[in-house]
C-alpha positions as CSV (number, residue, x, y, z in Angstrom):
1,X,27.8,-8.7,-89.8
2,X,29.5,-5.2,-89.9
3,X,30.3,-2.9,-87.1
4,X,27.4,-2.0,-84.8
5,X,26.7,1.1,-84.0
6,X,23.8,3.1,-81.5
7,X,22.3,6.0,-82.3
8,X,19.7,8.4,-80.4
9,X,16.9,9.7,-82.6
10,X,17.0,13.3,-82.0
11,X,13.2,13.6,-82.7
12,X,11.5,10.4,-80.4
13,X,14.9,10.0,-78.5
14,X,14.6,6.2,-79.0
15,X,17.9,4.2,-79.3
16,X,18.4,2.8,-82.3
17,X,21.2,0.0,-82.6
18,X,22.5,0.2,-87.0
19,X,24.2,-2.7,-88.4
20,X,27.1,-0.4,-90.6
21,X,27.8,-3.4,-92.9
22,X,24.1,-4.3,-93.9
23,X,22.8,-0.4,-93.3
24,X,19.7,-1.8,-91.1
25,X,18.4,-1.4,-87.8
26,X,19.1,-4.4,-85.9
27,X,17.2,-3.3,-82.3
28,X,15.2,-0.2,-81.0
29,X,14.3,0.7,-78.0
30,X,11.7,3.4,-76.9
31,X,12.9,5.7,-74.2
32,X,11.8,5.6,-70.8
33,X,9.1,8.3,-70.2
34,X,10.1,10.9,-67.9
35,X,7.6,12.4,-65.7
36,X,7.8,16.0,-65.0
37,X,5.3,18.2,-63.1
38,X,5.5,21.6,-62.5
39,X,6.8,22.5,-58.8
40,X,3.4,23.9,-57.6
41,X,1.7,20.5,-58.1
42,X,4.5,19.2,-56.1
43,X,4.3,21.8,-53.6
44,X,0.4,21.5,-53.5
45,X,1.3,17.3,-53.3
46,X,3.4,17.5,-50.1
47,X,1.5,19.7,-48.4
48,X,-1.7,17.3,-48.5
49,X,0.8,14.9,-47.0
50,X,1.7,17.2,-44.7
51,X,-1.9,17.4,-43.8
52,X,-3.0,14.0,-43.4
53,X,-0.4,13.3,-41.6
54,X,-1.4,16.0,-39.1
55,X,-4.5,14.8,-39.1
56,X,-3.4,11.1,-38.5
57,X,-1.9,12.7,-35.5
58,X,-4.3,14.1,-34.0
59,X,-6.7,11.3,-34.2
60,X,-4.1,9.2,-32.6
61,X,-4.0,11.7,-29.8
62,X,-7.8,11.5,-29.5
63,X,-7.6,7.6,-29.2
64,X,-5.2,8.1,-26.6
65,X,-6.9,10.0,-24.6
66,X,-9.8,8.2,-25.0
67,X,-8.2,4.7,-24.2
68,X,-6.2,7.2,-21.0
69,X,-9.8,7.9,-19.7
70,X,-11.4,4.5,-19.8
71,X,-8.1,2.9,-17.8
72,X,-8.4,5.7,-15.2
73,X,-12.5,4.8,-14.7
74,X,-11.6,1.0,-14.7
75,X,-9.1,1.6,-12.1
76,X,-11.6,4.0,-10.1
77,X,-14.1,1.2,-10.1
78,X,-11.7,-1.3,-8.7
79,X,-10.4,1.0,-5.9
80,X,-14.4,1.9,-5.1
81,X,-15.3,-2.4,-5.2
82,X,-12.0,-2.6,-2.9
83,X,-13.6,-1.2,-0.1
């Protein structure tokens, strides 16, 4: 076994591992996919976040309120069966 050697395929980018003795390639490996997208669709991606998460909020609120309201009439019909 001669000297081994790796190499970047400048067309697929693969690495390529090349035995120098025998002239073969011993191991390849394909090259992680990168995943690029254009900064509008990233823009147009956080601001749906942005969004639901707004809207996440004020549903909470709502429910707050809402739970606020029934605790207030509980404790209105305990002070009225009080007396």
């Amino acid at each position: 076994m001669g000297k081994i050697i790796e190499v970047e395929c400048p067309l697929c980018h693969s690495s390529l591992w090349i035995d120098t003795k025998k002239k073969t390639v011993i191991q390849h490996e394909k090259p992680k996919k990168k995943n690029f997208e254009s900064f509008d669709t990233l823009l147009m991606k956080e601001k749906e976040k942005k969004q639901k998460a707004d809207e996440r909020f004020v549903l909470a609120r709502e429910l707050e309120k809402e739970k606020k309201k029934k605790a207030e009439d509980i404790f209105k019909k305990s002070i009225k069966g009080q007396k």
